[in-house]
C-alpha positions in Angstrom: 0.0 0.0 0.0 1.1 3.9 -0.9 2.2 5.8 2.0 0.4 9.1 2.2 2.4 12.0 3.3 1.3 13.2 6.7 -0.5 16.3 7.5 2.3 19.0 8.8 0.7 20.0 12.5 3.8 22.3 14.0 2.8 25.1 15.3 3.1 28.5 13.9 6.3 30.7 14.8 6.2 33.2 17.4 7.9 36.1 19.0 5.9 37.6 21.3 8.2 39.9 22.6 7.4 41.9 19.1 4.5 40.6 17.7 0.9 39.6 18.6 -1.3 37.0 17.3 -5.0 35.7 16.6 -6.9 32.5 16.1 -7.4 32.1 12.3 -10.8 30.7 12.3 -11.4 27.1 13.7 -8.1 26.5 11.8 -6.2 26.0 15.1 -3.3 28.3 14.1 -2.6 31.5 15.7 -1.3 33.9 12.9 0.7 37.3 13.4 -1.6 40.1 13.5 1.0 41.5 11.0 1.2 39.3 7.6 2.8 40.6 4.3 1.4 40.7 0.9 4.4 40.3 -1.1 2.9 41.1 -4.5 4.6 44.9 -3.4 8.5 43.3 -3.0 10.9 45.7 -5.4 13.0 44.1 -7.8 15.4 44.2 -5.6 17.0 40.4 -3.8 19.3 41.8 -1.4 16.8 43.6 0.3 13.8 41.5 -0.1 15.8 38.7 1.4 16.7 41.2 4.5 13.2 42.1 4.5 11.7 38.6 4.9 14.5 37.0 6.8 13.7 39.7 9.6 10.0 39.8 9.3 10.0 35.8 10.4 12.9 37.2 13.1 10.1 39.6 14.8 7.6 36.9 14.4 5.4 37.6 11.4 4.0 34.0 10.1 1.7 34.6 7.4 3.3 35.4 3.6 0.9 36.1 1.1 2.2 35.1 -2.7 1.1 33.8 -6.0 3.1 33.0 -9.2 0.9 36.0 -10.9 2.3 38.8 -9.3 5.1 40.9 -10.1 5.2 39.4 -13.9 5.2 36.4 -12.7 7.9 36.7 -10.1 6.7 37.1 -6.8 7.2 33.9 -5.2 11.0 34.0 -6.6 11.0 37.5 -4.8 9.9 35.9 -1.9 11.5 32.5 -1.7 15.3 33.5 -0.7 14.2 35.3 2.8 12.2 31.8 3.5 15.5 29.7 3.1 15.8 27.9 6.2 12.7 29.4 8.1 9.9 28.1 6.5 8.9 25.9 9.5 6.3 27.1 11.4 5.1 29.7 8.7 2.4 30.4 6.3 3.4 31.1 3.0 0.2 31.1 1.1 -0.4 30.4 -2.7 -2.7 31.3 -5.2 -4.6 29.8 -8.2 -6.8 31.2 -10.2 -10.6 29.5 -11.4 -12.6 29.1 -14.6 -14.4 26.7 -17.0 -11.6 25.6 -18.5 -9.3 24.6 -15.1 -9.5 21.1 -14.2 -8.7 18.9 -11.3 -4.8 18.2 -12.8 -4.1 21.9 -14.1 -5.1 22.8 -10.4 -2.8 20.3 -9.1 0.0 21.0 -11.2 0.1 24.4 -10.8 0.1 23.9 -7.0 3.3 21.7 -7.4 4.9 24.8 -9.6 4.2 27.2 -6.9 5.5 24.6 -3.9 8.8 23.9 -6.4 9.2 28.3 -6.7 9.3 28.3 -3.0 11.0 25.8 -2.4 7.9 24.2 0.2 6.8 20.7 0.7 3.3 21.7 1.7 0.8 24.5 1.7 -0.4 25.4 4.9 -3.0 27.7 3.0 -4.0 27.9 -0.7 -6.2 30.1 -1.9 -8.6 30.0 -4.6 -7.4 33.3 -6.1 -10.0 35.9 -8.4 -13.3 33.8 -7.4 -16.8 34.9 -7.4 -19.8 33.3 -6.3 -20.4 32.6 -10.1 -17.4 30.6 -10.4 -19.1 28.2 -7.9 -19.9 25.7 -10.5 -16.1 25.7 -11.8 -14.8 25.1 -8.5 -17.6 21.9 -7.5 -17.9 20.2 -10.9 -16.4 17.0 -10.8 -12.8 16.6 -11.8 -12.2 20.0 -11.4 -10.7 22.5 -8.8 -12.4 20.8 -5.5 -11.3 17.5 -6.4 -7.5 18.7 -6.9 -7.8 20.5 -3.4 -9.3 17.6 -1.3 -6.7 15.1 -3.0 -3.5 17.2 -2.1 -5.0 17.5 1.6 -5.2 13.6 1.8 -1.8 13.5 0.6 -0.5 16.3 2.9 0.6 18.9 0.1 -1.9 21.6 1.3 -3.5 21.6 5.1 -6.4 24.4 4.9 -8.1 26.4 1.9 -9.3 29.5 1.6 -10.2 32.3 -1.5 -9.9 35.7 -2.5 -11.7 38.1 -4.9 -14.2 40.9 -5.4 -18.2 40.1 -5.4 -20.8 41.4 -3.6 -21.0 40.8 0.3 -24.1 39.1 0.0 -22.5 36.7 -2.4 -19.2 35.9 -0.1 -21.6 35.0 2.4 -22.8 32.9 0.5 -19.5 31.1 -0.4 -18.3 31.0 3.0 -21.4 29.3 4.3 -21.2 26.5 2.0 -18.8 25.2 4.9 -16.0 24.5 1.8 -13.6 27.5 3.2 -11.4 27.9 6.0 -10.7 31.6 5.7 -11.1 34.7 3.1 -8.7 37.6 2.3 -10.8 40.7 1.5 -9.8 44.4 1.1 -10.7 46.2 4.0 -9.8 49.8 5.6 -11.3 52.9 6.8 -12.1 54.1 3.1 -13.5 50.8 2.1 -15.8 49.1 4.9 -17.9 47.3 1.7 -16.8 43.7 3.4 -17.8 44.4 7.0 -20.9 42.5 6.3 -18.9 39.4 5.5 -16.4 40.0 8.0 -18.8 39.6 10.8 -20.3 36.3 9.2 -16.9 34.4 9.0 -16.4 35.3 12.5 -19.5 33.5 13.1 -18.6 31.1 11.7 -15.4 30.2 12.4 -14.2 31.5 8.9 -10.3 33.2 9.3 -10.2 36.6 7.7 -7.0 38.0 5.9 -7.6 41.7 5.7 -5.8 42.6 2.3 -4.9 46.8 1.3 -5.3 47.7 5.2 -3.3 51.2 4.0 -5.9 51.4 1.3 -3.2 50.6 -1.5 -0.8 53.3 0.1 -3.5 55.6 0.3 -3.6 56.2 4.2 0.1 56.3 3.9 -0.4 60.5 3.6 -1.2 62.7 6.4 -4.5 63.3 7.1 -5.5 65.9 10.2 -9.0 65.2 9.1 -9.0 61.6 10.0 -6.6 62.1 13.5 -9.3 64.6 14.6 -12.5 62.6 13.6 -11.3 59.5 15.2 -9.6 61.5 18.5 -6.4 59.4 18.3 -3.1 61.4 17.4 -1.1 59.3 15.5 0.1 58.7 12.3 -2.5 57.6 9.3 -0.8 54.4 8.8 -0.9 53.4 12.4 -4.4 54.8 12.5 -5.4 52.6 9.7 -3.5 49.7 11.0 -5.5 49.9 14.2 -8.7 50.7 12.6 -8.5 47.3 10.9 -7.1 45.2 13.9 -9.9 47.0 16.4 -12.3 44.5 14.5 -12.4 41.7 16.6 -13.3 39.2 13.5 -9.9 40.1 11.3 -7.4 37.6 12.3 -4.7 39.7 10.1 -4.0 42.8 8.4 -2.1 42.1 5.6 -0.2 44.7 4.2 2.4 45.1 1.6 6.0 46.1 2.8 8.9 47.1 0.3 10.9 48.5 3.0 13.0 47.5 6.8 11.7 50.9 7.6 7.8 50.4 6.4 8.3 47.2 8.0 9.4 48.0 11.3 6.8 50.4 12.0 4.3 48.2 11.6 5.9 45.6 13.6 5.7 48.6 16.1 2.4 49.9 15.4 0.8 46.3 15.8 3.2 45.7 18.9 1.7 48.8 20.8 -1.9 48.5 20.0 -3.8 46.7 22.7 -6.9 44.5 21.1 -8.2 44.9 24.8 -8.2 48.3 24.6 -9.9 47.9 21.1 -12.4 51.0 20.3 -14.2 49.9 16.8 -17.3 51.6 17.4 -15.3 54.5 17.9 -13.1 54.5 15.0 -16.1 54.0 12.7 -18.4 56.7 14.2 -15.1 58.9 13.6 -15.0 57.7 10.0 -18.6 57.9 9.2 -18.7 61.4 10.2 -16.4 62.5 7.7 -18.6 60.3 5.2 -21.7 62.2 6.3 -20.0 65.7 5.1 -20.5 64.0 1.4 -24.9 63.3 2.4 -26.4 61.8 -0.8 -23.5 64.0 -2.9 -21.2 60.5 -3.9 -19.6 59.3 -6.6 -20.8 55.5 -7.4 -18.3 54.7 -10.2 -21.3 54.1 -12.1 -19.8 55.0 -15.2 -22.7 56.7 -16.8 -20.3 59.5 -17.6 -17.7 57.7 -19.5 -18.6 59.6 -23.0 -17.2 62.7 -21.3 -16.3 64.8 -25.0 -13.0 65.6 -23.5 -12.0 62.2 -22.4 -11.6 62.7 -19.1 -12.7 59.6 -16.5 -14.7 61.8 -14.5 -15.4 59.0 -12.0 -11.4 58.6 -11.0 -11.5 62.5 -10.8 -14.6 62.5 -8.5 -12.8 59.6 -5.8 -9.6 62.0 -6.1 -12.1 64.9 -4.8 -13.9 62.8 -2.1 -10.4 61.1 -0.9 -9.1 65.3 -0.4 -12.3 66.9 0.5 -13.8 64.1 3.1 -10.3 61.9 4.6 -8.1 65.8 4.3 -5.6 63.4 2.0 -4.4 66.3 0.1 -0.7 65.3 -0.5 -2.2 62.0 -1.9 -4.6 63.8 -4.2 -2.0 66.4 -5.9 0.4 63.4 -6.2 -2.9 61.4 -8.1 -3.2 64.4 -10.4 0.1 64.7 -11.1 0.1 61.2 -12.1 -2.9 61.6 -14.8 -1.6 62.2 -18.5 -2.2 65.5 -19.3 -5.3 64.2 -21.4 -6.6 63.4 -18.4 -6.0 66.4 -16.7 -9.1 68.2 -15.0 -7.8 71.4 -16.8 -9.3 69.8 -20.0 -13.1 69.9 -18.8 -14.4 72.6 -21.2 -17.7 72.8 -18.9 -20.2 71.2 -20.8 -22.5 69.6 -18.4 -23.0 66.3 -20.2 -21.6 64.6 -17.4 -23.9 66.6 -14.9 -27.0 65.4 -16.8 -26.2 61.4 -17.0 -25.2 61.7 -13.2 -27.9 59.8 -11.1 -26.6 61.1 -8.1 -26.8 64.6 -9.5 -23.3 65.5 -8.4 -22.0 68.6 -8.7 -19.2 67.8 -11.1 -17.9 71.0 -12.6 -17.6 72.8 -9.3 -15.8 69.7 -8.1 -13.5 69.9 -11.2 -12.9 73.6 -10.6 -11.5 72.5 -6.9 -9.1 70.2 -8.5 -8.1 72.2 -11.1 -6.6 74.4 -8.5 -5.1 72.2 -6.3 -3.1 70.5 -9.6 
């Protein structure tokens, strides 16, 4: 009879002299309130092996990575700060889902991705990109499910989880088919859209990987606004770290560090904060009041104005406006219009009103464009 490799039961690292940890879901592990998505690493080895190497040394256990990112060189990125420490760590992958994957495409490409970094098992593979639409792709038989269940049995992966965008209602709905044992969703003080879900996996026993905790580097800017509305005085990336770790159903924010520096202050920021201490309903009565300044007057991303005659995307425009106006992230929004061609430039808007008429919110989106005109 074939031997069957067996499941991998060690413990996660820890250092709690630096670092503090939570339950992921019913999992049994306890993972670093701290994890890194590495799809950010620079092309840079000598530091991303620093940068690693000492995030396991201050006892951060959880690495997101798939073979996607990064042109399709994330997980070598990764790989060389894992040499030697990979005990006792997560280092997730990622697969995507469609019609055409099957149960051996699955399977192969989670061999690739163990072979990349250098792993004999997954602790945690993620069903990457999925919707509640793919459902059918993921149960049919000889597909995705099947490849999943039969590297369990065989001790290649332990637990499973996914990751994508869908409406809360929806993820609910994937997570209480019982299949996964955790979800990585974007959550942060600018975008509470998964809160719903959030809540739901904690009820259930569901882990939950918090993904763009800094908004996508957003709340990396100084914002006096957001100190004041949420009374804390500290910086907007520790007040965004907390905002996301104050909710007791996140097992981890998972952000992406390029830097020692970036790095260590979170370690710090993370080290410091006391869950006990946690204030949530605070922090979100702060953050709703700045919401409240915009009433009924937001941008949806609807789209409707996309024939604007000068070409401009009037709806990036209008989050650029709500992101300086409402969070005070100034410095974030000159540096966003000084990133847009000069095509794209508000400057162009020649007045019109076309895009005021197809707006259903009936935004007021030449005087808007007039503000940012003068801040660019």
């Amino acid at each position: 009879m074939t031997g069957v490799t067996p499941a991998h039961d060690e413990p996660l690292i820890r250092n709690d002299e630096t670092m503090r940890y939570r339950p992921l879901g019913k999992t049994g592990y306890m993972v670093s309130a701290l994890a890194i998505g590495c799809m950010r690493l620079k092309d840079d080895p000598e530091l991303n092996e620093k940068l690693i190497s000492r995030a396991v040394d201050l006892g951060i256990n959880y690495f997101e990575t798939t073979r996607y990112y990064l042109g399709g060189t994330c997980q070598h990125r990764t790989a060389p700060g894992l040499k030697e420490k990979t005990a006792g760590v997560i280092v997730s992958g990622k697969e995507r889902i469609g019609p055409d994957q099957t149960a051996y495409l699955f399977r192969k490409e989670i061999e690739r991705q163990l072979d990349i970094l250098g792993l004999d098992h997954f602790k945690f593979f993620q069903v990457g990109w999925f919707r509640w639409k793919m459902m059918e792709h993921l149960l049919k038989r000889g597909g995705v499910l099947d490849a999943i269940r039969r590297a369990q049995d065989e001790g290649l992966l332990k637990f499973v989880g996914f990751t994508g965008h869908d409406t809360p209602e929806n993820f609910i709905r994937c997570i209480e088919t019982g299949i996964f044992d955790c979800i990585t969703v974007p959550y942060n003080m600018l975008n509470r859209t998964y809160e719903p879900v959030i809540k739901r996996a904690g009820e259930l026993g569901v882990g939950v990987i918090a993904m763009c905790p800094v908004a996508g580097g957003l709340l990396g800017y100084p914002s006096q606004a957001i100190r004041e509305a949420v009374a804390m005085d500290l910086p907007t990336p520790a007040l965004a770290l907390r905002f996301v770790l104050s909710n007791p159903d996140v097992s981890a924010a998972c952000s992406g560090m390029n830097t020692l520096e970036m790095l260590e202050e979170n370690v710090s920021t993370v080290r410091e904060f006391d869950p006990e201490e946690a204030t949530f309903a605070q922090i979100c009565e702060g953050v709703d009041k700045l919401r409240e300044k915009l009433g009924d007057q937001f941008c949806t991303a609807c789209r409707y104005c996309a024939d604007c005659p000068e070409g401009l995307e009037i709806w990036r425009l209008m989050e650029i406006w709500k992101n300086w106006k409402v969070f005070g992230l100034e410095e974030w929004a000159r540096q966003a219009l000084e990133g847009l061609s000069e095509e794209k430039q508000p400057a162009r808007c020649s007045a019109c009103g076309e895009c005021e008429e197809k707006c259903p919110n009936d935004l007021p989106i030449r005087e808007r464009l007039e503000e940012l005109k003068a801040l660019a």
